[in-house]
Backbone as a printed PyTorch tensor [residue, N CA C, xyz], in Angstrom:
tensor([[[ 23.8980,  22.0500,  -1.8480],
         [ 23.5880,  22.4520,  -3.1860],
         [ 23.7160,  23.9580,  -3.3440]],

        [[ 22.9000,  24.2950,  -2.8220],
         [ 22.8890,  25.7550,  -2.7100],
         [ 22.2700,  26.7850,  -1.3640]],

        [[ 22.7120,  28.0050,  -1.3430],
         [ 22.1380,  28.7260,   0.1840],
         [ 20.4010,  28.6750,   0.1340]],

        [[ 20.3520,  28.3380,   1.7350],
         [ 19.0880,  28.2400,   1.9980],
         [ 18.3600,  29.7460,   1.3870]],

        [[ 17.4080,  29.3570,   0.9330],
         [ 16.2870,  30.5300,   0.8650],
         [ 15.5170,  31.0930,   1.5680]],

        [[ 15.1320,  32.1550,   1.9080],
         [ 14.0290,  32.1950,   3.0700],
         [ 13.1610,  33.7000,   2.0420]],

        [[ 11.5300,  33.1390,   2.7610],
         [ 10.8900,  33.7370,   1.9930],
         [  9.6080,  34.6080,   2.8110]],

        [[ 10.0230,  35.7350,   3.0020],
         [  9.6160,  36.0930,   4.2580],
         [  7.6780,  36.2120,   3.7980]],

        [[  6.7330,  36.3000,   3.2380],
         [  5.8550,  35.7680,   2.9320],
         [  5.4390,  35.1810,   1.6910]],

        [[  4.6060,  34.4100,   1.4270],
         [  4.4380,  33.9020,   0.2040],
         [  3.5780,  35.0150,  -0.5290]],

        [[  3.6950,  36.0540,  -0.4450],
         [  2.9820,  37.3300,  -1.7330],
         [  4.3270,  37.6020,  -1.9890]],

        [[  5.6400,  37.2680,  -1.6350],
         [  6.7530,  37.8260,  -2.1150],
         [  7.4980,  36.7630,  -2.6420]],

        [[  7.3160,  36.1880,  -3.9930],
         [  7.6490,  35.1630,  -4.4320],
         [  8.8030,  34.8910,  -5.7440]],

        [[  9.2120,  36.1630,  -6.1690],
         [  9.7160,  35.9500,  -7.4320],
         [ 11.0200,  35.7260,  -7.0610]],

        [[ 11.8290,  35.3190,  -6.2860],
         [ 13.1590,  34.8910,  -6.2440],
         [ 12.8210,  33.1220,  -5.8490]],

        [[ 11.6420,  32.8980,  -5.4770],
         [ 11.8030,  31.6670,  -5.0370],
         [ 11.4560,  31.3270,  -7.0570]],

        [[ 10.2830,  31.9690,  -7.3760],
         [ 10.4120,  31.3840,  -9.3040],
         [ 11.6370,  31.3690,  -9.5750]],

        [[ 12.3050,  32.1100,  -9.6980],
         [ 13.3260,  32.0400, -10.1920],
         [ 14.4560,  31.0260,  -9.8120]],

        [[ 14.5860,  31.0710,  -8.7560],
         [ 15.2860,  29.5330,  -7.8540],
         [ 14.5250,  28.1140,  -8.9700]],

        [[ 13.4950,  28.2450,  -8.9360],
         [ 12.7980,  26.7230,  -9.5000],
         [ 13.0920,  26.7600, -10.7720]],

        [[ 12.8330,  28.0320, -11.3310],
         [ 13.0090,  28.0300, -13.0580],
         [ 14.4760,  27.4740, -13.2740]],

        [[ 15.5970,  27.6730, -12.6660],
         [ 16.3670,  27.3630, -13.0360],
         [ 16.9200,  25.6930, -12.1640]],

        [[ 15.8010,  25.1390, -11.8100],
         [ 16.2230,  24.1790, -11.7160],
         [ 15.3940,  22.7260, -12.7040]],

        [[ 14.6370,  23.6680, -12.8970],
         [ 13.4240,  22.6160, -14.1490],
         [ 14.6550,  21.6570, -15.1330]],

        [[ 15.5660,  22.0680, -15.2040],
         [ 15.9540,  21.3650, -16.2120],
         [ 17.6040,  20.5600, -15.7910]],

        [[ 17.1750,  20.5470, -14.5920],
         [ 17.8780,  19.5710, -14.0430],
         [ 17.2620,  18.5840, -13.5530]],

        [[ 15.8900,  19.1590, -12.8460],
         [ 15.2790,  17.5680, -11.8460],
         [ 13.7570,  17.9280, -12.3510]],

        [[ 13.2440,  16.2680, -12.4520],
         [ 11.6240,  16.5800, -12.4150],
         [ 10.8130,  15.8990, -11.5160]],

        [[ 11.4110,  15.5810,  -9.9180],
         [ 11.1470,  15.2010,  -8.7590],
         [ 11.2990,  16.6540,  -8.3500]],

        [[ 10.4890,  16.4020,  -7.4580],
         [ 10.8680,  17.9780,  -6.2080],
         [  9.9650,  17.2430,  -5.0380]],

        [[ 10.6470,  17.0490,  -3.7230],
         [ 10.0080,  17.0700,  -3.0730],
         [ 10.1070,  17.8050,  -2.0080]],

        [[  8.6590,  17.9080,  -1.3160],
         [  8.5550,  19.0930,  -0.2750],
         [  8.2790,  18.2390,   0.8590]],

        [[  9.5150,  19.0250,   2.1600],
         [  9.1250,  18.3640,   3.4910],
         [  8.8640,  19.6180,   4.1200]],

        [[  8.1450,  19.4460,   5.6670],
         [  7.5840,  20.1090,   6.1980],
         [  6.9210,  20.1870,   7.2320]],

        [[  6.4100,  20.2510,   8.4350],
         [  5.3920,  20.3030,   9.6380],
         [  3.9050,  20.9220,   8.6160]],

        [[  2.9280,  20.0840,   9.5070],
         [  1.3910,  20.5640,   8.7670],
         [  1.6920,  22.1760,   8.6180]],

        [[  1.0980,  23.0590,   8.2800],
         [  0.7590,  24.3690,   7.3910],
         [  2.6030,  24.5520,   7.7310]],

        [[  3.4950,  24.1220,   7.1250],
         [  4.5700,  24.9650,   6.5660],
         [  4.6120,  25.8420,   4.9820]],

        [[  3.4780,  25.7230,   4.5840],
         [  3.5230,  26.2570,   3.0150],
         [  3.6430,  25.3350,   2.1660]],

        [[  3.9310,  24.0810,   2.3630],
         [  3.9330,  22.8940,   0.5890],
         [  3.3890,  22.9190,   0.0560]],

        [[  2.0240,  23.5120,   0.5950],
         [  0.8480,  22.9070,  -1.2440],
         [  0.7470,  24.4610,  -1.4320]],

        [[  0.6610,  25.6570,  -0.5420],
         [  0.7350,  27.1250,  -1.3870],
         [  2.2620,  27.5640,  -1.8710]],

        [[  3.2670,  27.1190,  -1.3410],
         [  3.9670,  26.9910,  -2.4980],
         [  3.9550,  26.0680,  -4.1290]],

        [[  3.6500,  25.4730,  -3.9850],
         [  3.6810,  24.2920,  -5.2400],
         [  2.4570,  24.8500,  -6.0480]],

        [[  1.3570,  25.7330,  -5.0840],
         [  0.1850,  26.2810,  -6.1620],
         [  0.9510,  27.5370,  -7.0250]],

        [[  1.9650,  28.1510,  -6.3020],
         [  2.7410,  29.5190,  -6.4480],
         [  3.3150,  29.0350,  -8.0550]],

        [[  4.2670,  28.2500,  -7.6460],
         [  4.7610,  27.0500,  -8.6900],
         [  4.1100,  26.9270,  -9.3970]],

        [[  2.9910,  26.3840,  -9.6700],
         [  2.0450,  25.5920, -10.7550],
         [  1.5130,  26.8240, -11.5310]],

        [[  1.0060,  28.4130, -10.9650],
         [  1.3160,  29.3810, -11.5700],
         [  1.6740,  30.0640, -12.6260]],

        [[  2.9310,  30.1760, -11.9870],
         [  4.5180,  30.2080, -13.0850],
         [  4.4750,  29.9690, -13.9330]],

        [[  4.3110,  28.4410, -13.8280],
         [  4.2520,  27.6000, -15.4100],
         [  3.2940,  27.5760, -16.0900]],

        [[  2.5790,  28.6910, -15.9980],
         [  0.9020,  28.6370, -16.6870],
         [ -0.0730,  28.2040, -16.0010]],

        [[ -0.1880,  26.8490, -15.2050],
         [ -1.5800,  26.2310, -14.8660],
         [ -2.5840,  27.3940, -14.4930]],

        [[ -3.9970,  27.1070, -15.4260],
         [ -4.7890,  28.2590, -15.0820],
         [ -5.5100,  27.0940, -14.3420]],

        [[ -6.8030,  27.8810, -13.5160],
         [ -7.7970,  27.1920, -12.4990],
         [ -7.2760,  26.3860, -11.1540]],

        [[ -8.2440,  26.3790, -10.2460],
         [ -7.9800,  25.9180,  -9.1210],
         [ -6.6950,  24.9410,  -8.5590]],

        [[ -6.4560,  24.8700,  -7.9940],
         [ -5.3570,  23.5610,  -8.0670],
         [ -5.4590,  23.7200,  -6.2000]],

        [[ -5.5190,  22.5510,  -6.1610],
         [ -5.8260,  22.0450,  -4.2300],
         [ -4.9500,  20.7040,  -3.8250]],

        [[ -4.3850,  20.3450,  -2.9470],
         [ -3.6210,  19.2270,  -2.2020],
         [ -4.8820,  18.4240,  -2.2460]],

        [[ -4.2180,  17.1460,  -3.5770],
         [ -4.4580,  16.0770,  -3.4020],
         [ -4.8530,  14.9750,  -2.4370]],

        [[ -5.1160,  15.5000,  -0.7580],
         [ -4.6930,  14.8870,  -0.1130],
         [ -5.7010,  13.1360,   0.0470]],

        [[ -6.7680,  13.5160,  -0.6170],
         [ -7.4210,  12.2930,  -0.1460],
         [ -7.2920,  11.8560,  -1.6190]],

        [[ -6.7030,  11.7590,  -3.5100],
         [ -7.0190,  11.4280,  -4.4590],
         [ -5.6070,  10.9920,  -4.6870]],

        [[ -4.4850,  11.2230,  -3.7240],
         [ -2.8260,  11.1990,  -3.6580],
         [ -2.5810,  11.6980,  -4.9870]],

        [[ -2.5870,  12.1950,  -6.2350],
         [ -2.7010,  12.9810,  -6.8240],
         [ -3.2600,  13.7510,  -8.3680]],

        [[ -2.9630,  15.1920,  -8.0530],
         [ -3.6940,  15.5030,  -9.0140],
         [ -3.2080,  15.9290, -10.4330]],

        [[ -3.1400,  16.1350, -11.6650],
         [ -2.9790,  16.4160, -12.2120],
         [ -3.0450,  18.2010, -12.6520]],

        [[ -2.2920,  18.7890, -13.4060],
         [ -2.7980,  19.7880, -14.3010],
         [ -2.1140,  20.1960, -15.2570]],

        [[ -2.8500,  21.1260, -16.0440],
         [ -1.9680,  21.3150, -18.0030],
         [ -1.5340,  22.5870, -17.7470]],

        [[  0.1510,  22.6350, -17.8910],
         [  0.5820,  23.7060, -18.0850],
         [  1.2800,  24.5920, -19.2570]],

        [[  1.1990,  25.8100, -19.2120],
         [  1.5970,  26.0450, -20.6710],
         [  2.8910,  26.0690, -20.9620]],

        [[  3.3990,  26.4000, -19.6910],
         [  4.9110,  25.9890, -19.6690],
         [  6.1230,  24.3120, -19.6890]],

        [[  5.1540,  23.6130, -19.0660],
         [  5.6900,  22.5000, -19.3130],
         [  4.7250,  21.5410, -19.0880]],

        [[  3.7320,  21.6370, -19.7530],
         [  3.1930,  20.2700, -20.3880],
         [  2.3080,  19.3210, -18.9160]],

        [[  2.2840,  18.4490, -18.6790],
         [  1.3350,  18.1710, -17.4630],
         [  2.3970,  18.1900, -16.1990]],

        [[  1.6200,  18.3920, -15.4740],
         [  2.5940,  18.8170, -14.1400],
         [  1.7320,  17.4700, -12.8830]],

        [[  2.0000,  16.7280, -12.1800],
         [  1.8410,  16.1340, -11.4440],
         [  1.7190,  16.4380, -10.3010]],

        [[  1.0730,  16.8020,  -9.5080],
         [  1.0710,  17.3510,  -7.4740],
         [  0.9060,  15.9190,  -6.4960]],

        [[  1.5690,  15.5650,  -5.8320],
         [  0.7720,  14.4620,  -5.1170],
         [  1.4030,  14.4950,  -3.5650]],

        [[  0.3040,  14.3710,  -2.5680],
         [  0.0770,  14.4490,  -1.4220],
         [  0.1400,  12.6900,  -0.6780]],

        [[  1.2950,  12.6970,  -0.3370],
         [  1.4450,  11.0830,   0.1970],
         [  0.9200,  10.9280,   1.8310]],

        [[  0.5420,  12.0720,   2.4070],
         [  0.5040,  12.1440,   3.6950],
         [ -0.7800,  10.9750,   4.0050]],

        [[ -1.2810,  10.4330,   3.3850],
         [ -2.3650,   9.4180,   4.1280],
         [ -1.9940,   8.3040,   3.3980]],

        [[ -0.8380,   7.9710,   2.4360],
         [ -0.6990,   6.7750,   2.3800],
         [  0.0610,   5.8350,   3.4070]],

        [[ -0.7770,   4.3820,   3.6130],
         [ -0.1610,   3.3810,   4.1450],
         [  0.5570,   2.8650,   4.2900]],

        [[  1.2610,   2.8220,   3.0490],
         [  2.4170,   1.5810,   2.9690],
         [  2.7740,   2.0880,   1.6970]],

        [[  4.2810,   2.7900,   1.6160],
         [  5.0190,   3.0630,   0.3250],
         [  4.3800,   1.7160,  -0.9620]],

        [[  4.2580,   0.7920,  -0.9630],
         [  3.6210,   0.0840,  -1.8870],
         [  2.6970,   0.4360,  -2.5770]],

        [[  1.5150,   1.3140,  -1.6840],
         [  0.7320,   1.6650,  -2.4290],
         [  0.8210,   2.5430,  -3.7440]],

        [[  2.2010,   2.9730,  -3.5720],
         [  2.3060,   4.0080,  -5.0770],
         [  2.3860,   3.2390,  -6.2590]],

        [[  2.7430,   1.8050,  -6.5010],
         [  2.8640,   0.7460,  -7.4770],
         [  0.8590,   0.7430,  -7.3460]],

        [[ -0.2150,   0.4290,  -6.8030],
         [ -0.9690,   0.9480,  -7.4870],
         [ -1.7910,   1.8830,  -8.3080]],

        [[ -1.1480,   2.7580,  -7.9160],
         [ -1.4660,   4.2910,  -8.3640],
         [ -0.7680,   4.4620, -10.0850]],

        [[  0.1970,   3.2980, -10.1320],
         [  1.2620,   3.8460, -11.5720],
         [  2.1710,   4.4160, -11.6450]],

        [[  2.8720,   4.5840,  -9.9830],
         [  4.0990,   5.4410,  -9.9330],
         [  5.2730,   5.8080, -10.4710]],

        [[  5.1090,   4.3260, -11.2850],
         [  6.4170,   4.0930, -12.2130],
         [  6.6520,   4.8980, -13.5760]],

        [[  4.6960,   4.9580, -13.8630],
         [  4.3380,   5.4940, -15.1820],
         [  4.7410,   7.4040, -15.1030]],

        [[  4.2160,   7.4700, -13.6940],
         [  4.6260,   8.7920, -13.4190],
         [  5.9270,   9.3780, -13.7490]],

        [[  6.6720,   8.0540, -12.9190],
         [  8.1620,   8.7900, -13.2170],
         [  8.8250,   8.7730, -14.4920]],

        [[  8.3930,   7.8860, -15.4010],
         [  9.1630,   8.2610, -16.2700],
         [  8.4610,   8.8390, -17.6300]],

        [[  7.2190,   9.5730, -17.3010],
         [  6.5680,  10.1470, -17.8120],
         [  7.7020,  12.2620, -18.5660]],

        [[  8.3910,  11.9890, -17.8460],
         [  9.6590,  13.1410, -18.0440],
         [  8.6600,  14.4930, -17.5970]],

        [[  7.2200,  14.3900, -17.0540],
         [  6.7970,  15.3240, -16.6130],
         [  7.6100,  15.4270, -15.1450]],

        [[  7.1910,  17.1510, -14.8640],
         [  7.4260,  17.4030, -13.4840],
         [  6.9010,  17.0390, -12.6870]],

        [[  7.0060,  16.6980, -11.3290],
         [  6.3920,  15.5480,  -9.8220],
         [  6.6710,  16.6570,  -8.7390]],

        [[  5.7520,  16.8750,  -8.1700],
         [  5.6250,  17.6200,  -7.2690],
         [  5.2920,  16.6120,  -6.1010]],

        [[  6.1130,  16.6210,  -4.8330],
         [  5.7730,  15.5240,  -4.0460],
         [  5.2030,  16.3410,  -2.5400]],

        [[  4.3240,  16.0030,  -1.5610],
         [  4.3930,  16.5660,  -0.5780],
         [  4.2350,  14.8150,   0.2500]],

        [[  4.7240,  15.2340,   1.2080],
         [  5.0320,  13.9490,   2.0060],
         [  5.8520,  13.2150,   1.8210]],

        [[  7.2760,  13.3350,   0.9870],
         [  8.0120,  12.2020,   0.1850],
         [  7.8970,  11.2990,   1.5810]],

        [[  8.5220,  11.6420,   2.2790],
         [  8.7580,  10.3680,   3.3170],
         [  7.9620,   9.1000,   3.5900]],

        [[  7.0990,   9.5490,   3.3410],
         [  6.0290,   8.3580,   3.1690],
         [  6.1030,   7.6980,   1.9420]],

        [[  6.5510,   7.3930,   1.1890],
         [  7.1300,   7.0740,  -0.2790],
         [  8.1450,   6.2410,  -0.0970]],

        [[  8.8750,   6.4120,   0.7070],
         [ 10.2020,   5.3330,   0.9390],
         [ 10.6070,   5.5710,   0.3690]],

        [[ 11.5970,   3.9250,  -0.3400],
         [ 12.4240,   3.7890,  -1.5260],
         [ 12.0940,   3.9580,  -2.9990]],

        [[ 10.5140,   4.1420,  -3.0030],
         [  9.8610,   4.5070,  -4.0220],
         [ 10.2760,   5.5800,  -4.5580]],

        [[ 11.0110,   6.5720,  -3.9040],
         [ 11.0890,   8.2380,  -4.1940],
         [ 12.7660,   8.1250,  -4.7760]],

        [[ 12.9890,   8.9420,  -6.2410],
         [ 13.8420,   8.0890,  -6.7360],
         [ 15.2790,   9.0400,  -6.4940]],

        [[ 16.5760,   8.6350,  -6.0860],
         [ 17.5410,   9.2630,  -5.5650],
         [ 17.8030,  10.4790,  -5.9170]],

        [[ 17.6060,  10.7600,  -7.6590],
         [ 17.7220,  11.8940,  -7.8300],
         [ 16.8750,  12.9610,  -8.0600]],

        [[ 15.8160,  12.9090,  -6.9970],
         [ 14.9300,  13.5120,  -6.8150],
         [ 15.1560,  14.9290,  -6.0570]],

        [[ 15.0360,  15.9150,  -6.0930],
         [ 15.2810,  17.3290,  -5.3940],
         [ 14.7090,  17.5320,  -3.7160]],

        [[ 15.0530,  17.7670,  -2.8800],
         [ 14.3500,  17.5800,  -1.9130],
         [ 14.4470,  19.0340,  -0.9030]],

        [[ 13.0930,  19.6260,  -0.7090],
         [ 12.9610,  20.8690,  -0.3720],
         [ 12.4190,  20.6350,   1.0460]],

        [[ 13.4420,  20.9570,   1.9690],
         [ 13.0270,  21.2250,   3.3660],
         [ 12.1810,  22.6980,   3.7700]],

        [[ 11.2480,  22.5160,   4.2720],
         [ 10.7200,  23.9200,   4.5500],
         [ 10.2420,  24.3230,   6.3200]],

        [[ 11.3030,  25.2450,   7.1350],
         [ 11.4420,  25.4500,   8.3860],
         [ 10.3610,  26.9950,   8.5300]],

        [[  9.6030,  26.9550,   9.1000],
         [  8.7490,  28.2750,   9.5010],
         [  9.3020,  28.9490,  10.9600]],

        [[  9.7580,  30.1380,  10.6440],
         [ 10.2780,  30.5870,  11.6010],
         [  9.0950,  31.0810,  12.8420]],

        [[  9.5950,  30.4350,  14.3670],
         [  8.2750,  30.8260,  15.3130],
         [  7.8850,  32.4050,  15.7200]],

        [[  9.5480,  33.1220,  15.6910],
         [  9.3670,  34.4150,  15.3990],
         [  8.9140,  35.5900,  14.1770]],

        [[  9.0030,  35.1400,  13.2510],
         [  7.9920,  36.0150,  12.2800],
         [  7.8050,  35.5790,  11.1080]],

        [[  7.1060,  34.0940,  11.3770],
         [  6.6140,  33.6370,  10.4910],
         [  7.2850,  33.2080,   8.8230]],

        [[  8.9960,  33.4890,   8.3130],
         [  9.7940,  33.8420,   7.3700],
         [  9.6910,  31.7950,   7.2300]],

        [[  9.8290,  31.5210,   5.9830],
         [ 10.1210,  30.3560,   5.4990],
         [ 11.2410,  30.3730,   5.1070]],

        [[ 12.1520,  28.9180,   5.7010],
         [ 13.3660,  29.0010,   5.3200],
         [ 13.4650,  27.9090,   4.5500]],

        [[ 13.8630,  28.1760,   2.9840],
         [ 13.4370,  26.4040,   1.9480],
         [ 14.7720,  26.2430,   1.9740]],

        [[ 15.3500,  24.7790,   2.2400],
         [ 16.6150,  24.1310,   1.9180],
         [ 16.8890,  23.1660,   1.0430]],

        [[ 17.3300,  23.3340,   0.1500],
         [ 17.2250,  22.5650,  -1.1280],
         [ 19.0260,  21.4440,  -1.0170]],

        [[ 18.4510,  20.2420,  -1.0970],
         [ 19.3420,  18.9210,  -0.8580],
         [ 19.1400,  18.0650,  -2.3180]],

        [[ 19.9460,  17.2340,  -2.9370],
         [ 19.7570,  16.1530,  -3.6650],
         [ 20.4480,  14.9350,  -3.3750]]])
């Protein structure tokens, strides 16, 4: 799709906004892969930001997800799949309602989602470098 990004800390963020801003209006899947603390949910808070969301915003991880109102685009979706069981479980949650809700979906864990996670969904690899810590995001569809 396009050259990897790398973001040598997350207080230095405005090229990665800008990377997302201009993809809002192509995809409203994004999902984030990653090893535990690679940055997915403080990026996606960085994100949620941007678009206005004022107040707290935390990884869903035990509610699989959360909601919030943004001023920029309207409700924004976060959801943390890392403790679900069985991709099925997102058909109780309303996953369907989600998606075609035309809000934005912020995913962390897609993989756990399966076939549930829908093809043309954005998919953000995120590599932490062991030497100085630099995030390298790779963006696939």
């Amino acid at each position: 799709m396009q050259q990897p990004l790398i973001v040598s800390t997350l207080e230095e963020v405005n090229e990665l906004k800008q990377v997302f801003r201009s993809l809002y209006n192509d995809y409203n899947v994004f999902c984030f892969h990653g090893e535990l603390g690679a940055g997915k949910t403080s990026i996606i808070k960085i994100l949620c930001n941007d678009l206005g969301v004022k107040g707290g915003m935390s990884s869903p991880s035990f509610s699989l997800v959360n909601e919030y109102d943004s001023a920029e685009k309207g409700v924004i979706y976060h959801f943390d799949l890392y403790r679900l069981r069985e991709p099925s479980e997102l058909i109780e949650i309303g996953w369907g309602d989600y998606l075609n809700s035309d809000s934005i979906l912020f995913v962390e864990w897609p993989e756990k989602g399966g076939d549930f996670i829908p093809d043309d969904a954005l998919h953000i690899h995120i590599n932490v470098s062991l030497t100085n810590d630099n995030r390298t995001l790779t963006f696939k569809n």
